[in-house]
DRENNU-848446 format. One record per atom (N, C-alpha, C, O, CB): residue in three letters; x, y, z. Coordinates in steps of 0.05 Angstrom, whole numbers, plus 5000, padded with zeros to 4 digits. Atoms other than C-alpha are relative to their C-alpha. Glycine has a CB too. Layout:
DRENNU-848446
ALAXYZ...
//
This chain:
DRENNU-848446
UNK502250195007UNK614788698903UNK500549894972UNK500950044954UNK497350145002UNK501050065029UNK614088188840UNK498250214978UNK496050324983UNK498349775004UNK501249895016UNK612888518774UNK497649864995UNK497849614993UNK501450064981UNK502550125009UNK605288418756UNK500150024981UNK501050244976UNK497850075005UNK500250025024UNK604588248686UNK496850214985UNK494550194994UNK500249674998UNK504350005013UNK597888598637UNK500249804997UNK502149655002UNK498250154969UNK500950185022UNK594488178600UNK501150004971UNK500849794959UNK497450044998UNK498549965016UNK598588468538UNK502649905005UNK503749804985UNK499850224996UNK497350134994UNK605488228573UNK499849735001UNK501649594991UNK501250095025UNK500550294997UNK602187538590UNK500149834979UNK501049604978UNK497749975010UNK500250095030UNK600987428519UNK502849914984UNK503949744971UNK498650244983UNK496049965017UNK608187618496UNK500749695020UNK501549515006UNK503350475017UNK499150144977UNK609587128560UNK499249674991UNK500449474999UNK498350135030UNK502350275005UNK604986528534UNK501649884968UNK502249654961UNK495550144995UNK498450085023UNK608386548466UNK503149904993UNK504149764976UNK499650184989UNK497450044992UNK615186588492UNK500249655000UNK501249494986UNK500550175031UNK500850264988UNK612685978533UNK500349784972UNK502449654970UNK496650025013UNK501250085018UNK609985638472UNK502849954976UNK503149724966UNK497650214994UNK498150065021UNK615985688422UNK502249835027UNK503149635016UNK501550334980UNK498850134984UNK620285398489UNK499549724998UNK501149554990UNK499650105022UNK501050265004UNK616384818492UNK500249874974UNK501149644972UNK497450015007UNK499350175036UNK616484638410UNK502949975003UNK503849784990UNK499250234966UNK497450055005UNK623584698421UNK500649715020UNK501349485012UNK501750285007UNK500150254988UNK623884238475UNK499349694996UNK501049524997UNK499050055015UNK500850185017UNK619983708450UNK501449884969UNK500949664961UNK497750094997UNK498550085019UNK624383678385UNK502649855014UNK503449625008UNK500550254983UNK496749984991UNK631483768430UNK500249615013UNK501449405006UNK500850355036UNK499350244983UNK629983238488UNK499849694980UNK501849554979UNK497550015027UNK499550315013UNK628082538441UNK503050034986UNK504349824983UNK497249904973UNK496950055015UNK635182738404UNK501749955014UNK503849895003UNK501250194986UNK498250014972UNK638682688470UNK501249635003UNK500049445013UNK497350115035UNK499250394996UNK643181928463UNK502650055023UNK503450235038UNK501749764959UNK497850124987UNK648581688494UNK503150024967UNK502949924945UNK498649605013UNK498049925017UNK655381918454UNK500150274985UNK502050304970UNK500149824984UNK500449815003UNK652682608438UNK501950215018UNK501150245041UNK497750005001UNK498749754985UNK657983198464UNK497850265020UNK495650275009UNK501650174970UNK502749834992UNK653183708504UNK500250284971UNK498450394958UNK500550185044UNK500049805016UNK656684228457UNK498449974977UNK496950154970UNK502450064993UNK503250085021UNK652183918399UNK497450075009UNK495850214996UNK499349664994UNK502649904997UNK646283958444UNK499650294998UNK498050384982UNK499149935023UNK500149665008UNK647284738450UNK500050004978UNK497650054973UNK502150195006UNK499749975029UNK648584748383UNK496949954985UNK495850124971UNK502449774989UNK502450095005UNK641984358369UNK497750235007UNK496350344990UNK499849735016UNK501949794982UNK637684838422UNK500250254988UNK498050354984UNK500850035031UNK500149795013UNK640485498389UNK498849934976UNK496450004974UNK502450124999UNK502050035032UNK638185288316UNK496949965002UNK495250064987UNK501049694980UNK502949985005UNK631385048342UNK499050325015UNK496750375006UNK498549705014UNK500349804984UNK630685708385UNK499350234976UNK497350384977UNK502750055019UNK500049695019UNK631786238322UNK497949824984UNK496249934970UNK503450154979UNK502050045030UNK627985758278UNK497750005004UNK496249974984UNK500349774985UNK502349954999UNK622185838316UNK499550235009UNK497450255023UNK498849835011UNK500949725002UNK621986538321UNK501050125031UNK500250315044UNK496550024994UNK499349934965UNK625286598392UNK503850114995UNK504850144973UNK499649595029UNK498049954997UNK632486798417UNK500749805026UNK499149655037UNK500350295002UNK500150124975UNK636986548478UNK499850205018UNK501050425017UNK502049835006UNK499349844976UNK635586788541UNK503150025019UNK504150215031UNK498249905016UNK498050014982UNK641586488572UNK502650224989UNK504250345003UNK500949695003UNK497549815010UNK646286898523UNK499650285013UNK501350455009UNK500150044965UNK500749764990UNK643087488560UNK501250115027UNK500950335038UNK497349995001UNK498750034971UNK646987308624UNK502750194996UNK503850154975UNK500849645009UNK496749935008UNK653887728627UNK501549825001UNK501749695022UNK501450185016UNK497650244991UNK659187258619UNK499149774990UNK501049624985UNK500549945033UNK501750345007UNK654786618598UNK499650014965UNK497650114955UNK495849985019UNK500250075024UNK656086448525UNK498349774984UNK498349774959UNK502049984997UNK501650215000UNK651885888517UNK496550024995UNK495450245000UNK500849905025UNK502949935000UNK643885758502UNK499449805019UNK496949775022UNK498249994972UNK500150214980UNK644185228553UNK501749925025UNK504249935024UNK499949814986UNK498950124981UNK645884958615UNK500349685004UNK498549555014UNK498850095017UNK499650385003UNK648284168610UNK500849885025UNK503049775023UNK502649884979UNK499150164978UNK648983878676UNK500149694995UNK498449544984UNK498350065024UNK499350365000UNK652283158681UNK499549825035UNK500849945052UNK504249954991UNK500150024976UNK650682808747UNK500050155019UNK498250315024UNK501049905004UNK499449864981UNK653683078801UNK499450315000UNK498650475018UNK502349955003UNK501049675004UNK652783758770UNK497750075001UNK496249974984UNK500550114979UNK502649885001UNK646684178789UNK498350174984UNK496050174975UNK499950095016UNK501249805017UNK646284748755UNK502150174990UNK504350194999UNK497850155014UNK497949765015UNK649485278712UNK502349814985UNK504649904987UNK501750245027UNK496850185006UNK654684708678UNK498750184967UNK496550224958UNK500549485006UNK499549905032UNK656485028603UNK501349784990UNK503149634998UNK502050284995UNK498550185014UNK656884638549UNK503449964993UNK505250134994UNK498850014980UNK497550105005UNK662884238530UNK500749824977UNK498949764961UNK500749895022UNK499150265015UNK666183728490UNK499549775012UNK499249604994UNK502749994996UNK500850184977UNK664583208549UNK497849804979UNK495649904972UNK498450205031UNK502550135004UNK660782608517UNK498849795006UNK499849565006UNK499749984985UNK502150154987UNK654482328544UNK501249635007UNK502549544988UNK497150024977UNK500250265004UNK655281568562UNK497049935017UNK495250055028UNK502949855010UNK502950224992UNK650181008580UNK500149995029UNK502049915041UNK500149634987UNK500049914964UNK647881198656UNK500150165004UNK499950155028UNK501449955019UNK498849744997UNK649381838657UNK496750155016UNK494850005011UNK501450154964UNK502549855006UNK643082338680UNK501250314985UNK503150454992UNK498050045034UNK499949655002UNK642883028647UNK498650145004UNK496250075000UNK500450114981UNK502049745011UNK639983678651UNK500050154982UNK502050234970UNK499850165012UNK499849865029UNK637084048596UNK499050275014UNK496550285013UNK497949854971UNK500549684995UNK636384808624UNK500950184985UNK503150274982UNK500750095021UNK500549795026UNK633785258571UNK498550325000UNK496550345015UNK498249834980UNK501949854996UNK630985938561UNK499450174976UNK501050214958UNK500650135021UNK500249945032UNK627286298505UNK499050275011UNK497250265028UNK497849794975UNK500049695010UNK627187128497UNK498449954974UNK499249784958UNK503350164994UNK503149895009UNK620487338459UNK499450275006UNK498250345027UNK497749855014UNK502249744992UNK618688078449UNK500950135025UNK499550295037UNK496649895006UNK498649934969UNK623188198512UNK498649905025UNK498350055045UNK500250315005UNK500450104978UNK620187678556UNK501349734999UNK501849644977UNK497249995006UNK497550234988UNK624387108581UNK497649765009UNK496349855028UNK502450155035UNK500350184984UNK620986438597UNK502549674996UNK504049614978UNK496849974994UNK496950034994UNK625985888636UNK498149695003UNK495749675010UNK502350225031UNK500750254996UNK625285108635UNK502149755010UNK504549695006UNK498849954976UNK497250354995UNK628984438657UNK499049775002UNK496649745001UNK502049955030UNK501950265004UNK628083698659UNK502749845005UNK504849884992UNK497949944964UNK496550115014UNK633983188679UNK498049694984UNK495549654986UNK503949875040UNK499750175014UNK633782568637UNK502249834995UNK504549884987UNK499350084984UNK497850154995UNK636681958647UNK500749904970UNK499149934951UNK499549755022UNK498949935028UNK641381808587UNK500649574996UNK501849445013UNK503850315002UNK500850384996UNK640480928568UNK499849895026UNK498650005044UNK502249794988UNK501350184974UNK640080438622UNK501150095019UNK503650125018UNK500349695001UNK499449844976UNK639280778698UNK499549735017UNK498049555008UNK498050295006UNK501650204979UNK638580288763UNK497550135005UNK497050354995UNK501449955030UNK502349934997UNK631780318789UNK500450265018UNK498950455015UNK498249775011UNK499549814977UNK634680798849UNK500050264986UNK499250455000UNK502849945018UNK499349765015UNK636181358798UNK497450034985UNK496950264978UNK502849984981UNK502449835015UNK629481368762UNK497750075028UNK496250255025UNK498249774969UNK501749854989UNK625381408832UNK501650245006UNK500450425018UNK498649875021UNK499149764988UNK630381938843UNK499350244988UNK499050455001UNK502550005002UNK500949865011UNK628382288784UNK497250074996UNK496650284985UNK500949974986UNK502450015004UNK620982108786UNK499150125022UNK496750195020UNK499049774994UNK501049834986UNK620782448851UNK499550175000UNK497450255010UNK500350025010UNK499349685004UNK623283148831UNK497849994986UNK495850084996UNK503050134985UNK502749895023UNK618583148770UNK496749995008UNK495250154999UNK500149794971UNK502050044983UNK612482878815UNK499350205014UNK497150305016UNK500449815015UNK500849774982UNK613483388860UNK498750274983UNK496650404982UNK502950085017UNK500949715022UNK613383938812UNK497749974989UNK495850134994UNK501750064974UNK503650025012UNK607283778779UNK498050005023UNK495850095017UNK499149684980UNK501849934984UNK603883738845UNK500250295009UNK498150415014UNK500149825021UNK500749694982UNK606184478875UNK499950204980UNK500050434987UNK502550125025UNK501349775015UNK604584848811UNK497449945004UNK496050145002UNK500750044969UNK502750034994UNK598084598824UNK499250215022UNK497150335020UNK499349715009UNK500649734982UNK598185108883UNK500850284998UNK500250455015UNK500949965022UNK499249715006UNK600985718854UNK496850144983UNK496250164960UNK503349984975UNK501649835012UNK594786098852UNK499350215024UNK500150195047UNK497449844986UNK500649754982UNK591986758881UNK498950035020UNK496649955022UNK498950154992UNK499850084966UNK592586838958UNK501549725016UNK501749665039UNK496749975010UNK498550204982UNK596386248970UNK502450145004UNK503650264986UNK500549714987UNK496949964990UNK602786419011UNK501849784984UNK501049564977UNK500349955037UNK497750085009UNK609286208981UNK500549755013UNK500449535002UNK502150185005UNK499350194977UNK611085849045UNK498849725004UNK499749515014UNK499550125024UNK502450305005UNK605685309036UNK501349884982UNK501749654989UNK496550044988UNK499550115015UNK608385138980UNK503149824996UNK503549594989UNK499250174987UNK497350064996UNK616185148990UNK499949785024UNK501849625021UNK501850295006UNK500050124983UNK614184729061UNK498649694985UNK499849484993UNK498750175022UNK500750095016UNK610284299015UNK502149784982UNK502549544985UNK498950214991UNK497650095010UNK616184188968UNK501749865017UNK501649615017UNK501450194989UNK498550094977UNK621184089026UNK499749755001UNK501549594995UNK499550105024UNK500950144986UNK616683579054UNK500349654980UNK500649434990UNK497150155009UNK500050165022UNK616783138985UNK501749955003UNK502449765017UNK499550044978UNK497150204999UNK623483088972UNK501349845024UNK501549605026UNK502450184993UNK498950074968UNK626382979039UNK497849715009UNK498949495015UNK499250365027UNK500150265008UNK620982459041UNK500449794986UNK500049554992UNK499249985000UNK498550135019UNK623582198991UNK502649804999UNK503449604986UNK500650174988UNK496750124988UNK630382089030UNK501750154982UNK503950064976UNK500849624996UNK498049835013UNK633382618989UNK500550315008UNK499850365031UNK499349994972UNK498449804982UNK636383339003UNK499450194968UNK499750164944UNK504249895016UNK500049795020UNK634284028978UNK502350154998UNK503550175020UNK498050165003UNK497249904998UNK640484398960UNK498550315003UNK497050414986UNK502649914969UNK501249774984UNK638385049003UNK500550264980UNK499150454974UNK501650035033UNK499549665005UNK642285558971UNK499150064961UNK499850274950UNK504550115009UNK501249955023UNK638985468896UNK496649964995UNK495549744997UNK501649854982UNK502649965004UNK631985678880UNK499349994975UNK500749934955UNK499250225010UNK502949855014UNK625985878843UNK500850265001UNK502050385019UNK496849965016UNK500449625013UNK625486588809UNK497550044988UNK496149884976UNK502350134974UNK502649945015UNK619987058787UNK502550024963UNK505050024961UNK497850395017UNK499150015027UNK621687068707UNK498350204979UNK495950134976UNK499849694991UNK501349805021UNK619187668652UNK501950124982UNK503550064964UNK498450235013UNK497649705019UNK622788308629UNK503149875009UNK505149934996UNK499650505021UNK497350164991UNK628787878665UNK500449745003UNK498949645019UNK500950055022UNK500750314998UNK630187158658UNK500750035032UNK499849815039UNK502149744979UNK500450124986UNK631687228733UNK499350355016UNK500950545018UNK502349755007UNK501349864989UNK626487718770UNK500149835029UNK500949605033UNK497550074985UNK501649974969UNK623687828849UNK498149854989UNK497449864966UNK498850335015UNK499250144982UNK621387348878UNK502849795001UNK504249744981UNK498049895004UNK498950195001UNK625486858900UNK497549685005UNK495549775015UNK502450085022UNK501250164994UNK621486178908UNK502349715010UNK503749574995UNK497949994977UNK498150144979UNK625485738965UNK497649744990UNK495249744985UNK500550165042UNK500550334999UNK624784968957UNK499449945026UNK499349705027UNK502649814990UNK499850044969UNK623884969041UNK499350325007UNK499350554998UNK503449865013UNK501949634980UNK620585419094UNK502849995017UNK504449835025UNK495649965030UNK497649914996UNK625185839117UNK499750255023UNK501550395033UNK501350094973UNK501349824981UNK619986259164UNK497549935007UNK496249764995UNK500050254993UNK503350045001UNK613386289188UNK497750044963UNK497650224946UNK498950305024UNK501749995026UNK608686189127UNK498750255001UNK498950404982UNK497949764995UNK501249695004UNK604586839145UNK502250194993UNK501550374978UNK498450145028UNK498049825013UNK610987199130UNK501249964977UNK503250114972UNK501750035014UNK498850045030UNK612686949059UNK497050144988UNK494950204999UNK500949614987UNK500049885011UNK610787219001UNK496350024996UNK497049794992UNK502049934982UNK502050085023UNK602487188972UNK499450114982UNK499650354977UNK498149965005UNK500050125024UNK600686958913UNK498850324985UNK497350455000UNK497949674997UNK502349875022UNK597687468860UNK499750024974UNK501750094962UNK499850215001UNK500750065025UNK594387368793UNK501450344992UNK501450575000UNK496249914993UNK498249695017UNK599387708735UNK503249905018UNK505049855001UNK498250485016UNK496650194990UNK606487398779UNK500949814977UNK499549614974UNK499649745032UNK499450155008UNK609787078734UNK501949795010UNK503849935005UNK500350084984UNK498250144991UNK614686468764UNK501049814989UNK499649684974UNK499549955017UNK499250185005UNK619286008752UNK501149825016UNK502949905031UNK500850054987UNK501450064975UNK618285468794UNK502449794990UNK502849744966UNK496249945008UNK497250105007UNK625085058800UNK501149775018UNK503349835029UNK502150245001UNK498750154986UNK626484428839UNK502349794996UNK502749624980UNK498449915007UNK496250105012UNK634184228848UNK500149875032UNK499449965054UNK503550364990UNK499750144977UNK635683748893UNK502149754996UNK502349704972UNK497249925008UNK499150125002UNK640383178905UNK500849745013UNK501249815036UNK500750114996UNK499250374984UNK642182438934UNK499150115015UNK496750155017UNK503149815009UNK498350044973UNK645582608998UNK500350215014UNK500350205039UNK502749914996UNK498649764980UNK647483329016UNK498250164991UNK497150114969UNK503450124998UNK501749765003UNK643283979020UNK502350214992UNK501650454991UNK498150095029UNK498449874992UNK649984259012UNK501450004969UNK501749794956UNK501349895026UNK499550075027UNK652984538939UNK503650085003UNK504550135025UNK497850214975UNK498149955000UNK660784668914UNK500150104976UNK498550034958UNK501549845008UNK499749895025UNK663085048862UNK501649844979UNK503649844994UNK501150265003UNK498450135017UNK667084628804UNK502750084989UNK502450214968UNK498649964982UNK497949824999UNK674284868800UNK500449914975UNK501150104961UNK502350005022UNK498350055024UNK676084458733UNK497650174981UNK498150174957UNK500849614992UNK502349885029UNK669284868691UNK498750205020UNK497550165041UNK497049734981UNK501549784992UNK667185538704UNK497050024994UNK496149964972UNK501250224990UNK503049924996UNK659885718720UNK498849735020UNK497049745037UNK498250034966UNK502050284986UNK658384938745UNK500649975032UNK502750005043UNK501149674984UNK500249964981UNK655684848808UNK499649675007UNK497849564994UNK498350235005UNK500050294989UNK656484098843UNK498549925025UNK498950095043UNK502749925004UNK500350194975UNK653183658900UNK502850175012UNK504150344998UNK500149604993UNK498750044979UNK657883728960UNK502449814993UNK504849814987UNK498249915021UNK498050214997UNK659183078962UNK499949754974UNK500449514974UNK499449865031UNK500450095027UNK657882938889UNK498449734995UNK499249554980UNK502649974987UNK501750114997UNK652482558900UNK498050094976UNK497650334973UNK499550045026UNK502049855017UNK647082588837UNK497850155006UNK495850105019UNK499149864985UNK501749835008UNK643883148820UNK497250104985UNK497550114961UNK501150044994UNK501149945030UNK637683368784UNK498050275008UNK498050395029UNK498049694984UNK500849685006UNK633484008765UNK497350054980UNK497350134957UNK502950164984UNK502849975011UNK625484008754UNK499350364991UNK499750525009UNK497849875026UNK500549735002UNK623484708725UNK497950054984UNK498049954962UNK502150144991UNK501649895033UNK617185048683UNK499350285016UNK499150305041UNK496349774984UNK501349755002UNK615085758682UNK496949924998UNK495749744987UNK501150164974UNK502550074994UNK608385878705UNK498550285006UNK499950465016UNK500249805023UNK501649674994UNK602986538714UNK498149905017UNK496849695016UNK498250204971UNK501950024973UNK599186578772UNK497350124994UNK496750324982UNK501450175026UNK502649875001UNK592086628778UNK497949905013UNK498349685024UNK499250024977UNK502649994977UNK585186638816UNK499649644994UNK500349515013UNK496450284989UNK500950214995UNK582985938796UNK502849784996UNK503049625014UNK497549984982UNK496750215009UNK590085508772UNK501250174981UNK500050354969UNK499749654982UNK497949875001UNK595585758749UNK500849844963UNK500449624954UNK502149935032UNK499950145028UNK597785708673UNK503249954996UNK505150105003UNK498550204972UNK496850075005UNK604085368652UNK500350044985UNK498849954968UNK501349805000UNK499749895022UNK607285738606UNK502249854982UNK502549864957UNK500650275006UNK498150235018UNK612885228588UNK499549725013UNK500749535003UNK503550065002
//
């Protein structure tokens, strides 16, 4: 079962939250076109310690980095590089901030100067969606409502959830039980429900064309579209509870 948070962990959890977000808000307006990603890491670690936080991602085995930089096609997990940004591009900024030994996990893509119109409803969907199904993460709602919910958005959308990357619960581990699936994947009475004190991190990755991902043979950790079709990657940490649910980043 998901770890239940006290009200003493929630706190640690809320603050975590809270220095995530100041950082964010500084990182993303610095984000141009001709910036290396390895600067943005660079950028994200300095605001991270300077507001009283650590990285989570350095907490990963193997993952040197305080960030995840996806470029188009890339979904998730891409480590910074030397690679720099041009005009069109979308990125992702996936970040996470360690507090007191609680982990909260965020993302956002952002298109990088002038996008066609096709690429910002592509992005205005993902983020649309998300702000509508944390609206349902509260106590006694099944999972399944929600992930069927999601599904139902993008895909109307005319776009494709990439099946095999989720949602996680997030605390004492940046990646805890549950899993939270973008798509129903069973009967809804058999997923998970909801209970106040869950903490989640609620994660929609999705892309053009294919539901379908590949691993990146020229950069370790990055995970691609299929058929390299763009990518992008809505995310906030969130605590569950009886009346709505609080967003913690």
């Amino acid at each position: 079962m998901p770890y239940i948070k006290t009200s003493k962990e929630l706190q640690k959890m809320k603050k975590s939250g809270a220095i995530l977000r100041e950082v964010v808000d500084i990182l993303i307006p610095s984000i141009k076109a001709g910036m290396t990603t390895n600067e943005i890491d660079d950028t994200a670690e300095a605001l991270i310690i300077e507001h009283g936080g650590t990285s989570s991602f350095k907490t990963v085995s193997g993952y040197s980095w305080t960030t995840c930089l996806p470029i188009n096609e890339q979904a998730v997990h891409t480590p910074p590089t030397e690679r720099v940004l041009q005009d069109g591009d979308i990125l992702t900024v996936d970040i996470g901030v360690l507090y007191e030994g609680f982990h909260t996990d965020y993302a956002t893509t952002i298109a990088i100067g002038t996008v066609p119109q096709s690429t910002k409803d592509f992005l205005e969907k993902g983020e649309k969606t998300l702000e509508k199904a944390i609206k349902m993460f509260k106590d006694g709602t099944r999972v399944g409502e929600i992930s069927h919910f999601i599904e139902k958005q993008i895909e109307g959308g005319g776009y494709c959830i990439l099946k095999e990357l989720t949602g996680h619960g997030v605390g004492k581990e940046l990646h805890e039980k549950p899993y939270i699936l973008n798509y129903l994947d069973r009967p809804i009475e058999k997923t998970l429900l909801l209970q106040s004190g869950m903490t989640l991190a609620v994660e929609i990755i999705y892309a053009q064309s294919t539901e379908h991902i590949a691993y990146e043979r020229e950069l370790e950790w990055s995970i691609i579209s299929a058929d390299r079709s763009l990518s992008a990657c809505f995310e906030k940490s969130i605590a569950v509870d009886k009346e709505e649910p609080f967003i913690l980043t």
